[in-house]
PAZAPA-4460 file (N, C-alpha, C; in steps of 0.05 Angstrom, whole numbers, plus 32768, in hexadecimal, padded with zeros to 4 digits):
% residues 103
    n_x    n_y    n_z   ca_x   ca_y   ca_z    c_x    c_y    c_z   seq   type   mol
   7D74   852B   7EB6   7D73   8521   7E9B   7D60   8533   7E8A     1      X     A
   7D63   8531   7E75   7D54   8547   7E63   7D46   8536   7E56     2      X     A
   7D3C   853B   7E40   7D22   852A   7E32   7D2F   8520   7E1C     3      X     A
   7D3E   8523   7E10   7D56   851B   7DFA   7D61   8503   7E04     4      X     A
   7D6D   8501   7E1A   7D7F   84E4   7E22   7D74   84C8   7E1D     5      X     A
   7D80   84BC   7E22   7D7B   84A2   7E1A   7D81   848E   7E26     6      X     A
   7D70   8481   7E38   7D6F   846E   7E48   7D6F   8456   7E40     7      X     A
   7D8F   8449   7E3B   7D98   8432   7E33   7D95   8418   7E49     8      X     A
   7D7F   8407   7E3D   7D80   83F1   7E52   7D8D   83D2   7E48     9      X     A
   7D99   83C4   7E65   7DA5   83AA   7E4E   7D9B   8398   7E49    10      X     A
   7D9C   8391   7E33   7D8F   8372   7E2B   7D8D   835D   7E2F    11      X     A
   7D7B   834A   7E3F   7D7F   8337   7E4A   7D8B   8325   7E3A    12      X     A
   7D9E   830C   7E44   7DB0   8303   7E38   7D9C   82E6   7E35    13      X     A
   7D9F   82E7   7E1F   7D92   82C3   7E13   7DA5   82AE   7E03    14      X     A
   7DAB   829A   7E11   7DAF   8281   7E03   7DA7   8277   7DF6    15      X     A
   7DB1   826F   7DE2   7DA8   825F   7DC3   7D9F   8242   7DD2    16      X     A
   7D86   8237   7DC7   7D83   821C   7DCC   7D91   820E   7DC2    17      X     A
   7DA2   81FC   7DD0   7DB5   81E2   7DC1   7DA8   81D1   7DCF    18      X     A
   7D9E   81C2   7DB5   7D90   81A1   7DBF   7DA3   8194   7DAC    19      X     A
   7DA1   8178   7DC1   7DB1   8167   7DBC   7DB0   8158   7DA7    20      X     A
   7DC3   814E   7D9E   7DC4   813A   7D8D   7DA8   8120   7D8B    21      X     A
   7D96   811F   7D79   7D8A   8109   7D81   7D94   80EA   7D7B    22      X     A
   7D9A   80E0   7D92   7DA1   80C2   7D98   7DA1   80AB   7D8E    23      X     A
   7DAF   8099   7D84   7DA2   8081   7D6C   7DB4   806A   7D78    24      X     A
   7D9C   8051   7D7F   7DA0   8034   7D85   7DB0   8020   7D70    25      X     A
   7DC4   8016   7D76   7DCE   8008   7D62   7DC0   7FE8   7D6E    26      X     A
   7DBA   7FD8   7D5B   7DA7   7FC3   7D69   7DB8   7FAA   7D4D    27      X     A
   7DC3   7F9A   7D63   7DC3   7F73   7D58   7DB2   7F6E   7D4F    28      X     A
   7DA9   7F61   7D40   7D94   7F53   7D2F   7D9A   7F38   7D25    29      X     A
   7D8F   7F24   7D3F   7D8C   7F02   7D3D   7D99   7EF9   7D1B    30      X     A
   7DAB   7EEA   7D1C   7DA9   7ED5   7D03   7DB4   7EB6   7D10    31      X     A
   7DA8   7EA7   7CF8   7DAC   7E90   7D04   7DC8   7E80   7CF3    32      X     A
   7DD8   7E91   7CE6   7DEF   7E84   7CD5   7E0C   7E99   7CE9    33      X     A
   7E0A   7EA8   7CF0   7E20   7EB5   7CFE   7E26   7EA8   7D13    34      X     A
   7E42   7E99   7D15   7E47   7E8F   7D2D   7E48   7EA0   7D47    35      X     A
   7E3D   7E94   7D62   7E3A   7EAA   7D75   7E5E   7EB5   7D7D    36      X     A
   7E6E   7EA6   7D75   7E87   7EAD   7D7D   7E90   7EC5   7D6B    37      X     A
   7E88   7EC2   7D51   7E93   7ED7   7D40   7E81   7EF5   7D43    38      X     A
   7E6B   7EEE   7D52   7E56   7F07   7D58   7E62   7F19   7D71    39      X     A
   7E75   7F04   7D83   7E7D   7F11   7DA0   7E93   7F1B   7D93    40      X     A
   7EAC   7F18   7D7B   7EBD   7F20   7D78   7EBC   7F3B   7D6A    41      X     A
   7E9E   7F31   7D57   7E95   7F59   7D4E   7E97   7F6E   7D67    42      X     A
   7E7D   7F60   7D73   7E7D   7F75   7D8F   7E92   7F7B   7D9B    43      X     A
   7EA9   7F6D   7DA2   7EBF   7F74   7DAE   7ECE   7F85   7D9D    44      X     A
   7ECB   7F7D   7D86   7EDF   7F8E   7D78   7EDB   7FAE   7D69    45      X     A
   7EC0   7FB1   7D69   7EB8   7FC3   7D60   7EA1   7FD4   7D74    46      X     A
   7EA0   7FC8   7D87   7E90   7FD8   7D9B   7EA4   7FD3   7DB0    47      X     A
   7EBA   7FC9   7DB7   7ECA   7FCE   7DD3   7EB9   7FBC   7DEA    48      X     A
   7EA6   7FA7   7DDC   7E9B   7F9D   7DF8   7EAE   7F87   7E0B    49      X     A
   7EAE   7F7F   7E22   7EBD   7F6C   7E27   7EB2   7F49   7E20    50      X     A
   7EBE   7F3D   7E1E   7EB7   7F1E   7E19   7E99   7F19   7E29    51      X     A
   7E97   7F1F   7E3A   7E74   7F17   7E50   7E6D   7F2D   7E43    52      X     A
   7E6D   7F41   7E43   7E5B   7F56   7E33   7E49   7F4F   7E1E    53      X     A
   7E68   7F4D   7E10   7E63   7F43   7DEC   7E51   7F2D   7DF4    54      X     A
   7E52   7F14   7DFD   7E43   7F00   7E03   7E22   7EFA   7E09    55      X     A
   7E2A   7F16   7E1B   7E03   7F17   7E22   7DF7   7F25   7E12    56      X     A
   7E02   7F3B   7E0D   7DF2   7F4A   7DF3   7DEC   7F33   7DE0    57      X     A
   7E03   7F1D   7DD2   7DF5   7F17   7DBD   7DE4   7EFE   7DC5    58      X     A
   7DDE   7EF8   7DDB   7DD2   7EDE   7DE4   7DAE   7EEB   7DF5    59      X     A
   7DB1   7F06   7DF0   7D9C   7F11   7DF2   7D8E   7F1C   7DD5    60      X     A
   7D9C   7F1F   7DBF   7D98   7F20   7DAA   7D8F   7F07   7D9B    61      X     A
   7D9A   7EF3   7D9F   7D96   7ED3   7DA0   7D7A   7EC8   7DA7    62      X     A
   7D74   7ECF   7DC9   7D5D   7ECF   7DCA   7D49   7EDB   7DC4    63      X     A
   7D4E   7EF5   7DC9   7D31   7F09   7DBF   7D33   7F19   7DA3    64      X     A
   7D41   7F0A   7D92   7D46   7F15   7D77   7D4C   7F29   7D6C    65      X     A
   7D51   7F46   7D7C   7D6C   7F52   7D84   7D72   7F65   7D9D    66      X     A
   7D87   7F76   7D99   7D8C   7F7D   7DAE   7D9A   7F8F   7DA6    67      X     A
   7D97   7FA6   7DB9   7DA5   7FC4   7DBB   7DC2   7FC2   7DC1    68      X     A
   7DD8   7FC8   7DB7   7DF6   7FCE   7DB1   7DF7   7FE5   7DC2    69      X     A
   7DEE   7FF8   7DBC   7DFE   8010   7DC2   7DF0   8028   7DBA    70      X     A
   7DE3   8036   7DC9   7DDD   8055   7DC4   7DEC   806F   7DBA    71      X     A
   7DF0   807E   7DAB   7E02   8092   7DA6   7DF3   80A1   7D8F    72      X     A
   7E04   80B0   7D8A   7DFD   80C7   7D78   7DF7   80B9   7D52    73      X     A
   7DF3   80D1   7D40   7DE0   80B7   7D39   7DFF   80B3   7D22    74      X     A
   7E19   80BF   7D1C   7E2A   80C0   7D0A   7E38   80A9   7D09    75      X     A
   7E35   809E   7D32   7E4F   808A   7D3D   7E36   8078   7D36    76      X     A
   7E22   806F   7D37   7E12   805B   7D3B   7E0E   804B   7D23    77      X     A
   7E0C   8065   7D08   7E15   8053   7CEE   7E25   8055   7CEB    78      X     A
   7E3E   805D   7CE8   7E5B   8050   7CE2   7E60   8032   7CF8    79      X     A
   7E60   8034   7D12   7E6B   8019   7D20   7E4E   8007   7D1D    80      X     A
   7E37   8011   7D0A   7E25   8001   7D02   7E32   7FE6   7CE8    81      X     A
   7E41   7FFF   7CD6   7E46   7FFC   7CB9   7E5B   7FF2   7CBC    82      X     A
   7E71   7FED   7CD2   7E8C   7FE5   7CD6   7E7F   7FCB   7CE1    83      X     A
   7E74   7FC7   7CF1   7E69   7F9E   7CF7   7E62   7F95   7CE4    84      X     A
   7E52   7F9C   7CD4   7E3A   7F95   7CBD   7E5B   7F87   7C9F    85      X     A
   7E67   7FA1   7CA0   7E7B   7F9B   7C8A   7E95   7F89   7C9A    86      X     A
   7E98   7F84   7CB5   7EA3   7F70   7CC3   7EA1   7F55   7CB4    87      X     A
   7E85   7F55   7CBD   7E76   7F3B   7CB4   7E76   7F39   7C9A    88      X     A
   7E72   7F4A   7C8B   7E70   7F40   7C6D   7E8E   7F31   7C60    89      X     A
   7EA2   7F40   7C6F   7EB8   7F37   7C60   7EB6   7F20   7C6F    90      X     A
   7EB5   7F11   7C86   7EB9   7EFA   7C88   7EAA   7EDE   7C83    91      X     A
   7E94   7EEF   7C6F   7E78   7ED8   7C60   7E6B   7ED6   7C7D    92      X     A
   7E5C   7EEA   7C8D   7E46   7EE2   7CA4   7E30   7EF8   7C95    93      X     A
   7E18   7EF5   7C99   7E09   7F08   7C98   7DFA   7F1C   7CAF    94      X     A
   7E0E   7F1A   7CC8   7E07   7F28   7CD5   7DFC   7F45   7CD8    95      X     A
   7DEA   7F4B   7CDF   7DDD   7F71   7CDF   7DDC   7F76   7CFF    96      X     A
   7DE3   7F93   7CEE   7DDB   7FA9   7D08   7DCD   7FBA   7CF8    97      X     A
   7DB8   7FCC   7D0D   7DA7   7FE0   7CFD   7DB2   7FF1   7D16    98      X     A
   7D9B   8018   7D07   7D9F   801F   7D18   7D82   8027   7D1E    99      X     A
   7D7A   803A   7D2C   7D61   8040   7D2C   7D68   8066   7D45   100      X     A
   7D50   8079   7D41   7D56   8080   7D4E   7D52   8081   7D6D   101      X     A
   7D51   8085   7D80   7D4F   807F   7D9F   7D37   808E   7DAA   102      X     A
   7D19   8089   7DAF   7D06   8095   7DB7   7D0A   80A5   7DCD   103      X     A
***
């Protein structure tokens, strides 16, 4: 080799950090005018839970004034937040869901 050349070395290859999506709790929130039957038919119908599902969730929301639905990303968590919430409104309940994000 002569003093001219050029000693090409290769570049170590680096991946871009992809972090995840951060996480958001959709959470029941106790009322005392929402019948519990029309609360298990939200959940069923808008979260896919089954009848005992739907049941304990809201009978654990019942007792400890509320209770976690469902973890997901945070786009699905307010829309199937905003789809129970406007459930209920059209049928005169004032039922809520919030969301919050997931520590």
């Amino acid at each position: 080799m002569s003093d001219n050349d050029v000693v090409l070395k290769p570049k170590p290859k680096t991946k871009p950090k992809v972090e995840r999506p951060k996480l958001y709790k959709i959470i029941l929130v106790n009322d005392d005018y929402t019948p519990r039957e029309f609360v298990i038919m939200v959940l069923k119908a808008v979260f896919r839970m089954s009848e005992e599902t739907g049941y304990r969730v809201m009978m654990t929301a019942h007792k400890l004034g509320t209770c976690v639905v469902m973890v997901c990303a945070r786009d699905v968590a307010e829309t199937k937040a905003q789809e129970a919430v406007d459930l209920a409104k059209s049928a005169g309940f004032p039922l809520m869901f919030t969301t919050e994000p997931e520590e």
